[in-house]
PDB file with one MODEL, atoms N, CA, C and O in Angstrom:
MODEL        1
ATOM      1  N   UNK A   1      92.463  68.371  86.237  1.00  0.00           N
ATOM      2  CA  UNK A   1      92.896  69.253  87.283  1.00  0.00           C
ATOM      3  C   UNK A   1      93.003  68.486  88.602  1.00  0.00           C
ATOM      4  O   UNK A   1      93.672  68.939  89.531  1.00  0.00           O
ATOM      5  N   UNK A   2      92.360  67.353  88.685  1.00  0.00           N
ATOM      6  CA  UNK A   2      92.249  66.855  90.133  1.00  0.00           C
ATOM      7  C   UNK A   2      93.701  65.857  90.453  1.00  0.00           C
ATOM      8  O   UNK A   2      94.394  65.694  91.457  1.00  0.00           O
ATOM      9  N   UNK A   3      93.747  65.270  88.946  1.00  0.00           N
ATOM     10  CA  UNK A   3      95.294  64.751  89.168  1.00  0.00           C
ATOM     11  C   UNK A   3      95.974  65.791  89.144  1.00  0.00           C
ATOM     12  O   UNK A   3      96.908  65.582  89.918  1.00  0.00           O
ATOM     13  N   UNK A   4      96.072  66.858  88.691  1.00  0.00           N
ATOM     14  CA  UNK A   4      97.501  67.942  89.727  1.00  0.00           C
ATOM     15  C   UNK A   4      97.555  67.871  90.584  1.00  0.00           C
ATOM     16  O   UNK A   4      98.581  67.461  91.128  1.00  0.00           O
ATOM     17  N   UNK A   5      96.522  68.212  91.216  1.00  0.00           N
ATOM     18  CA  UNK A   5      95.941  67.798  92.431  1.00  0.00           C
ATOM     19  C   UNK A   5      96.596  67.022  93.386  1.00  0.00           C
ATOM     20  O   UNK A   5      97.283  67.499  94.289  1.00  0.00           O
ATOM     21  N   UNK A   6      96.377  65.735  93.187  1.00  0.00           N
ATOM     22  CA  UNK A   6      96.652  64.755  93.604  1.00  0.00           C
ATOM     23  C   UNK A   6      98.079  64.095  93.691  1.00  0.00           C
ATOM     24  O   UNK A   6      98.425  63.100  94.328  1.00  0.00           O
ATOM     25  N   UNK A   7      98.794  64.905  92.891  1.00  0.00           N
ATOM     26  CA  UNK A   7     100.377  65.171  92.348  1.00  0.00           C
ATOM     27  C   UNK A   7     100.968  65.927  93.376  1.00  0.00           C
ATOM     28  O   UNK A   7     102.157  65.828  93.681  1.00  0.00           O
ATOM     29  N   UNK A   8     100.358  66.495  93.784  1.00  0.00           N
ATOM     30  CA  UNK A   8     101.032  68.176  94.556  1.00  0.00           C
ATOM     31  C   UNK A   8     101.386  69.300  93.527  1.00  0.00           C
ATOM     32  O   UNK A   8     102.063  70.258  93.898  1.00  0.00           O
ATOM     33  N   UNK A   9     100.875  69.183  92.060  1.00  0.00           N
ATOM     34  CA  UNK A   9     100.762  70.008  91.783  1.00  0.00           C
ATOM     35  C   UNK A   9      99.866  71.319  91.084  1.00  0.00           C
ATOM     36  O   UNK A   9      99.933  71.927  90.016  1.00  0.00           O
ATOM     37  N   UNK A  10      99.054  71.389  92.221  1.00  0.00           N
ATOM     38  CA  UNK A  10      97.528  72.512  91.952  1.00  0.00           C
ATOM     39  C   UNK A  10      98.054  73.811  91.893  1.00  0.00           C
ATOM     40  O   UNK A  10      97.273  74.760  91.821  1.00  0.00           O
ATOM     41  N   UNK A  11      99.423  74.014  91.916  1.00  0.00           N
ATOM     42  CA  UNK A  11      99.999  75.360  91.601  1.00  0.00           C
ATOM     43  C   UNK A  11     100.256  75.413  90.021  1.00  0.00           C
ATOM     44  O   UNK A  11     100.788  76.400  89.513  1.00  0.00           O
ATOM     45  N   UNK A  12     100.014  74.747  89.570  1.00  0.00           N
ATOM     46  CA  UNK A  12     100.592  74.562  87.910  1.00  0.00           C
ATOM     47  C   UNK A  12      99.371  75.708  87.124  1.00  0.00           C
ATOM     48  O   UNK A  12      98.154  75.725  87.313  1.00  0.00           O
ATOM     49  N   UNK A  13     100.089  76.481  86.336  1.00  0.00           N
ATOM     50  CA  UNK A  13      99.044  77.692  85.348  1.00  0.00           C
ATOM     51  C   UNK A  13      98.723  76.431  84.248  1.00  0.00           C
ATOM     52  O   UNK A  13      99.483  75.509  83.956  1.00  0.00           O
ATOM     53  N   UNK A  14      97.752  76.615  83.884  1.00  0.00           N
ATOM     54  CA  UNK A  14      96.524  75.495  83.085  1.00  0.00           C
ATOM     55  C   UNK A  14      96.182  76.543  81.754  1.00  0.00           C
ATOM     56  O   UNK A  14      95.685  77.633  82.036  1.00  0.00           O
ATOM     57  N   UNK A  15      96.359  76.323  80.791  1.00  0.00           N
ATOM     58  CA  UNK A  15      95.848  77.087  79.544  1.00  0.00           C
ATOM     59  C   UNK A  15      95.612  76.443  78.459  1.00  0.00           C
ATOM     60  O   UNK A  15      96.405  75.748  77.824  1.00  0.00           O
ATOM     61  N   UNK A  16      94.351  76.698  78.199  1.00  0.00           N
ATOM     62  CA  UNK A  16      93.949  75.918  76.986  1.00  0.00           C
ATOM     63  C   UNK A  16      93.826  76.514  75.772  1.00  0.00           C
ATOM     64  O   UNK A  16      94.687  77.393  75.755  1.00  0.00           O
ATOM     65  N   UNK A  17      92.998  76.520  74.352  1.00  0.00           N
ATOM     66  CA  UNK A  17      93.408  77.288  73.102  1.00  0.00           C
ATOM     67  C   UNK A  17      92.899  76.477  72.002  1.00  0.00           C
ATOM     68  O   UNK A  17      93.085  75.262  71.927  1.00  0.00           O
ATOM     69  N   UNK A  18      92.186  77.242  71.064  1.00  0.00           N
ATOM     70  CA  UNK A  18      91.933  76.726  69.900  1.00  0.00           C
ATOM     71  C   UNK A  18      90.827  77.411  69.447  1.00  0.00           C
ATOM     72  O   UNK A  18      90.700  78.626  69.597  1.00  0.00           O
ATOM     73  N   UNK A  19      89.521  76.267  68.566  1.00  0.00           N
ATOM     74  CA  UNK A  19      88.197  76.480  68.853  1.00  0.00           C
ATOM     75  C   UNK A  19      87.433  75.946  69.978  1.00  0.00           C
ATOM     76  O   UNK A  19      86.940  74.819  70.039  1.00  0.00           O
ATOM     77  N   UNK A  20      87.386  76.811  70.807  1.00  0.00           N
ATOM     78  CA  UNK A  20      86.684  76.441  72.033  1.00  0.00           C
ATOM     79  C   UNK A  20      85.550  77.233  72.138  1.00  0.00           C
ATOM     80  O   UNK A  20      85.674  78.403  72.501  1.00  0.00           O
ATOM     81  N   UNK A  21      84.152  76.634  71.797  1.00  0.00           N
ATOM     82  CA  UNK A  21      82.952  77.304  71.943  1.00  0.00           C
ATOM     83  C   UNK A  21      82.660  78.075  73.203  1.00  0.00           C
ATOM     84  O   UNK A  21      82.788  77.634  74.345  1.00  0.00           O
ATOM     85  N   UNK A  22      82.149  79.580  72.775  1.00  0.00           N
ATOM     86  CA  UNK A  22      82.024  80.516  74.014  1.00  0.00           C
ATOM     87  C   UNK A  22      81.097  79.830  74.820  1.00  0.00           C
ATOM     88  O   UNK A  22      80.981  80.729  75.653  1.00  0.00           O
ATOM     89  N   UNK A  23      80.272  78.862  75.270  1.00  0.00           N
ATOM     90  CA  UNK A  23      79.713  77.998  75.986  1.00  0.00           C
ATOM     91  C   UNK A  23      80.577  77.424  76.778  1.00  0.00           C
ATOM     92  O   UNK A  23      80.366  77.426  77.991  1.00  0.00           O
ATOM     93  N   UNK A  24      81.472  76.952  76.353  1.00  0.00           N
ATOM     94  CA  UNK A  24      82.222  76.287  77.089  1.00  0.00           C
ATOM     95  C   UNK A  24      83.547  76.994  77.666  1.00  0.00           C
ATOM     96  O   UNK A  24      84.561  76.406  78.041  1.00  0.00           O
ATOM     97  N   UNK A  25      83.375  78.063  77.660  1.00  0.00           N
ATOM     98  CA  UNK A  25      85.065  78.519  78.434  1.00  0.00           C
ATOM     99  C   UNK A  25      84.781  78.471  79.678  1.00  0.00           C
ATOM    100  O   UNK A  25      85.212  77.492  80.287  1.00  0.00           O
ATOM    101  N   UNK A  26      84.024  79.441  80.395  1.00  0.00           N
ATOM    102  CA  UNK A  26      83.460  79.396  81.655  1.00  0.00           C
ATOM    103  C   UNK A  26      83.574  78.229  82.422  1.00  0.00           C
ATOM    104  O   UNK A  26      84.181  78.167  83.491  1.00  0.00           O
ATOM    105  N   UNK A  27      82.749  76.928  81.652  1.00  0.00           N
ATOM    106  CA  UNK A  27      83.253  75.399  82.491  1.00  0.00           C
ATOM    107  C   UNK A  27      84.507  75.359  82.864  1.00  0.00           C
ATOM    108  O   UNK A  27      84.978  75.116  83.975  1.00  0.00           O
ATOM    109  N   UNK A  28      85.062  75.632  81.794  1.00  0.00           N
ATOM    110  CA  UNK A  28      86.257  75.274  82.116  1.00  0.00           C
ATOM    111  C   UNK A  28      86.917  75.727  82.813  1.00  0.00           C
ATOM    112  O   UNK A  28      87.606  74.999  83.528  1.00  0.00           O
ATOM    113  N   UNK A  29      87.004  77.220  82.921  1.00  0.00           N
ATOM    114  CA  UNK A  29      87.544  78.201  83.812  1.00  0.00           C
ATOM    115  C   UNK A  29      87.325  77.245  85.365  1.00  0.00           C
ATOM    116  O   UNK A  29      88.168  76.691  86.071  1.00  0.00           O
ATOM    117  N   UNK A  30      85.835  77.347  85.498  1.00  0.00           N
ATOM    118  CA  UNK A  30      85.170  76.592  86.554  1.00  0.00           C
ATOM    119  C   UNK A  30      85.758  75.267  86.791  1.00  0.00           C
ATOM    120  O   UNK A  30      85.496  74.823  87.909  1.00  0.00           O
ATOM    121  N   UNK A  31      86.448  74.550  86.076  1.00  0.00           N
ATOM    122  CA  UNK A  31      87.332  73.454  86.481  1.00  0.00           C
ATOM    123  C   UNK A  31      88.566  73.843  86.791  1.00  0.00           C
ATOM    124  O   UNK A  31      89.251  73.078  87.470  1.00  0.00           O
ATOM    125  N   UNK A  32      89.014  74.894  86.433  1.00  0.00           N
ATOM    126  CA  UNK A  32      90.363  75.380  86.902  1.00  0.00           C
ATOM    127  C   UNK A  32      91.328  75.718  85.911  1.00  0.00           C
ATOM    128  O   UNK A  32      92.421  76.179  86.240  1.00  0.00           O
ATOM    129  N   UNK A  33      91.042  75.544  84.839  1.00  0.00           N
ATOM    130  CA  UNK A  33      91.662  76.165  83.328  1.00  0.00           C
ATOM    131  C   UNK A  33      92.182  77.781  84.162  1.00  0.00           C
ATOM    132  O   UNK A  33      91.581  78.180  85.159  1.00  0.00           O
ATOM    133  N   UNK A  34      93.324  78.526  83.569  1.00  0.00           N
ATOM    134  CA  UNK A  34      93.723  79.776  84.095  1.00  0.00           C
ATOM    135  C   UNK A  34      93.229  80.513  83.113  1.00  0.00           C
ATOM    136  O   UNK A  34      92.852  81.642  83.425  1.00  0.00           O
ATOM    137  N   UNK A  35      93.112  80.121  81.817  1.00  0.00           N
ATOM    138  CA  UNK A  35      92.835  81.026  80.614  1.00  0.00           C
ATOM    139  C   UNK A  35      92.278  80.111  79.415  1.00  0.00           C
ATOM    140  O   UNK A  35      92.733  78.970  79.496  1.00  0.00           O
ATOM    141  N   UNK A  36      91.391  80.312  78.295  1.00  0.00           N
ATOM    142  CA  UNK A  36      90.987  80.352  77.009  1.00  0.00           C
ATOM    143  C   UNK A  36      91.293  81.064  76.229  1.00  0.00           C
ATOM    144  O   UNK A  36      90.614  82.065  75.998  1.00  0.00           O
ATOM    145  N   UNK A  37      92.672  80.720  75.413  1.00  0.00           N
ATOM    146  CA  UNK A  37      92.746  81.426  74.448  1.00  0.00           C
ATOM    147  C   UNK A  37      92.223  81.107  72.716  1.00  0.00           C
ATOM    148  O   UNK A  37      92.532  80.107  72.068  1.00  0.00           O
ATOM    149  N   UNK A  38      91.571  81.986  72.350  1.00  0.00           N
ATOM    150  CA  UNK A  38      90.846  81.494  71.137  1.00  0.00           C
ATOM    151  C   UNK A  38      91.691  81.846  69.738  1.00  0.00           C
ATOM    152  O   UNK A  38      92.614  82.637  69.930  1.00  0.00           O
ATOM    153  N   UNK A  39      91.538  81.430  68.490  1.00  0.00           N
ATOM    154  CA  UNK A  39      92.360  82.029  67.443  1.00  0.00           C
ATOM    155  C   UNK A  39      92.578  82.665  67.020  1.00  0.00           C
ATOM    156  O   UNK A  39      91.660  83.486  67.005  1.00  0.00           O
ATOM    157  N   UNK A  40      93.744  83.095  66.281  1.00  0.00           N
ATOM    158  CA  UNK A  40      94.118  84.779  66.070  1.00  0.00           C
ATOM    159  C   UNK A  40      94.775  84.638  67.993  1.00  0.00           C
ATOM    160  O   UNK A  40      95.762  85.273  67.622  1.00  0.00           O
ATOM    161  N   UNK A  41      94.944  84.491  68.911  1.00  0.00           N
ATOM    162  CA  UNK A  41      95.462  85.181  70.016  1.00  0.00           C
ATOM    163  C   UNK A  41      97.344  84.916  69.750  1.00  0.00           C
ATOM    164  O   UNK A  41      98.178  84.036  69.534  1.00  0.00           O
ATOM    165  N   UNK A  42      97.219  86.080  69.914  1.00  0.00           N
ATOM    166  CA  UNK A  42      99.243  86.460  69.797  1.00  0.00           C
ATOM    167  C   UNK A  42      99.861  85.721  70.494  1.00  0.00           C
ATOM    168  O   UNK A  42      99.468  85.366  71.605  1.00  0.00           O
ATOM    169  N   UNK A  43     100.833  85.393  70.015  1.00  0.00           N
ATOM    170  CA  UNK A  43     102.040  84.466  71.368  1.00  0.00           C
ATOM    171  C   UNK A  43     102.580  85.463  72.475  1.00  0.00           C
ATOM    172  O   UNK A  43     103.162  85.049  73.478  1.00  0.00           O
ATOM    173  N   UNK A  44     102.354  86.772  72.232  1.00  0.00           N
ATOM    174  CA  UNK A  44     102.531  88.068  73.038  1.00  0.00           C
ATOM    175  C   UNK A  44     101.524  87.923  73.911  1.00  0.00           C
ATOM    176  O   UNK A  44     101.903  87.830  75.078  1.00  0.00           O
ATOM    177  N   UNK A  45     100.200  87.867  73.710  1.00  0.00           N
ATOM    178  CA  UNK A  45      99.494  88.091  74.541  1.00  0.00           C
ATOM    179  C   UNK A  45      99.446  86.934  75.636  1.00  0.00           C
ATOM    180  O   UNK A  45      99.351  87.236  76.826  1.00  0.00           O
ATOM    181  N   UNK A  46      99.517  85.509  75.193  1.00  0.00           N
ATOM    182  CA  UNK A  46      99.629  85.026  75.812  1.00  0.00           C
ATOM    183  C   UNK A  46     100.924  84.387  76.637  1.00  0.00           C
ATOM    184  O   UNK A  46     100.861  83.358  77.309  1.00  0.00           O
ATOM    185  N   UNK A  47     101.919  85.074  76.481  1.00  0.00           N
ATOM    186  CA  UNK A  47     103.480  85.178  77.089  1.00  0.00           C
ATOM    187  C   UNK A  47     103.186  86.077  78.507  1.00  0.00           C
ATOM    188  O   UNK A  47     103.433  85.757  79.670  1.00  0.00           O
ATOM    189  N   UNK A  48     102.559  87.333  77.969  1.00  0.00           N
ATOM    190  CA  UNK A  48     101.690  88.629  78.826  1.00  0.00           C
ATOM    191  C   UNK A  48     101.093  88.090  80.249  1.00  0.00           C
ATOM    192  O   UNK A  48     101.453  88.194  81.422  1.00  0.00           O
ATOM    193  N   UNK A  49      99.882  87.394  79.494  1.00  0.00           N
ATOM    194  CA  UNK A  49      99.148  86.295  80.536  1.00  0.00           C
ATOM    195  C   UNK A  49      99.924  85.558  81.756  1.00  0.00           C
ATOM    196  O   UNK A  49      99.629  85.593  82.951  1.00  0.00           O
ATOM    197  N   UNK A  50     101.210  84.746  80.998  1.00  0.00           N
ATOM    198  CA  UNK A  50     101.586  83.705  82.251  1.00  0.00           C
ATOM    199  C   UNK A  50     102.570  84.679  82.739  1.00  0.00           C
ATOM    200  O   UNK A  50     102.829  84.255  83.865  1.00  0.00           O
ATOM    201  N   UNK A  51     103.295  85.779  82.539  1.00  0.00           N
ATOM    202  CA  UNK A  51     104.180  86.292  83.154  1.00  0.00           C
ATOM    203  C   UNK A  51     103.446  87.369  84.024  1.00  0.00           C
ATOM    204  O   UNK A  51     104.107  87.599  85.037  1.00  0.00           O
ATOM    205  N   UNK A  52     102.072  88.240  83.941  1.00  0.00           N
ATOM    206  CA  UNK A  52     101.080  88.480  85.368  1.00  0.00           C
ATOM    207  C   UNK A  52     100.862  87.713  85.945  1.00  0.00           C
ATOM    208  O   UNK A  52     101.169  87.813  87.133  1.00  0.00           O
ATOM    209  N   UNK A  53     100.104  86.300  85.402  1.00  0.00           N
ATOM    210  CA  UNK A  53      99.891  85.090  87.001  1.00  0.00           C
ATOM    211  C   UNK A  53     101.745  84.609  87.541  1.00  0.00           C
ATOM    212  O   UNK A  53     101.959  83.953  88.560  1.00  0.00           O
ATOM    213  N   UNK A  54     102.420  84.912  86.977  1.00  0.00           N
ATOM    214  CA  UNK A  54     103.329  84.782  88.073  1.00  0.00           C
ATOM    215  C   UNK A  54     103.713  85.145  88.947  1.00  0.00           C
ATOM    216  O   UNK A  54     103.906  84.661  90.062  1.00  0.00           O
ATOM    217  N   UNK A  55     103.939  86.512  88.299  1.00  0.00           N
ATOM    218  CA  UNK A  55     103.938  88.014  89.031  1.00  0.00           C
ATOM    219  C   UNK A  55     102.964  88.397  90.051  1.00  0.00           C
ATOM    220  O   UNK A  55     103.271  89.235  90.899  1.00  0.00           O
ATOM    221  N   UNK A  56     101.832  87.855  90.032  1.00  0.00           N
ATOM    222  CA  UNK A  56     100.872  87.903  91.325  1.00  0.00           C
ATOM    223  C   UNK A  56     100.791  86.942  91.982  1.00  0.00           C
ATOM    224  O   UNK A  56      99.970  86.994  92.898  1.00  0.00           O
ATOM    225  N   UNK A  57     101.770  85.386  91.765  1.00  0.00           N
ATOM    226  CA  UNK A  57     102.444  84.302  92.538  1.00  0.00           C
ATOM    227  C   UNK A  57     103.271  85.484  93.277  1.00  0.00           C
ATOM    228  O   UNK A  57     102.662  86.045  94.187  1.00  0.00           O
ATOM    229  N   UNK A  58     104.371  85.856  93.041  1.00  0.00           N
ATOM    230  CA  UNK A  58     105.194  86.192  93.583  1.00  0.00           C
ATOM    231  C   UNK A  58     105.053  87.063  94.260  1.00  0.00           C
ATOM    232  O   UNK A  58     106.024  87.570  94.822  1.00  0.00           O
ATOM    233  N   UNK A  59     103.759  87.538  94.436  1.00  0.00           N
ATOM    234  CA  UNK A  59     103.442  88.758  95.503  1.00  0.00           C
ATOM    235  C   UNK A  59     102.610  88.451  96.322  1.00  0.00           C
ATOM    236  O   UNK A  59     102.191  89.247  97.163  1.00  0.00           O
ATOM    237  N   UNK A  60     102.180  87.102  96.208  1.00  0.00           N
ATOM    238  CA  UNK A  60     101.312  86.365  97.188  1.00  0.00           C
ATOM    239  C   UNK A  60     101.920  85.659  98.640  1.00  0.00           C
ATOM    240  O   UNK A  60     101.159  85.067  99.405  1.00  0.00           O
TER     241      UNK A  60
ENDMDL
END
């Protein structure tokens, strides 16, 4: 995240996915991850996801 950063680009949505132990989402969140999606999650749901954080870009 810090090289986006360092890029100029800390506006970029960050999403990660897989098996990611419930221990560890939170860190990550906390590093700047936008979302954890775990398995079984729909390509709907997460289509859903980046098209609200945009949508609340665009109203910002």
């Amino acid at each position: 995240m810090n090289l986006l950063g360092e890029q100029g680009m800390d506006d970029v949505i960050v999403v990660v996915g897989g098996i990611i132990p419930e221990v560890d989402r939170q860190p990550l969140k906390d590093l700047g991850i936008s979302e954890v999606f775990g398995p079984g999650t729909t390509t709907a749901s997460i289509v859903e996801f980046i098209q609200e954080k945009m949508k609340d870009r665009a109203n910002s």
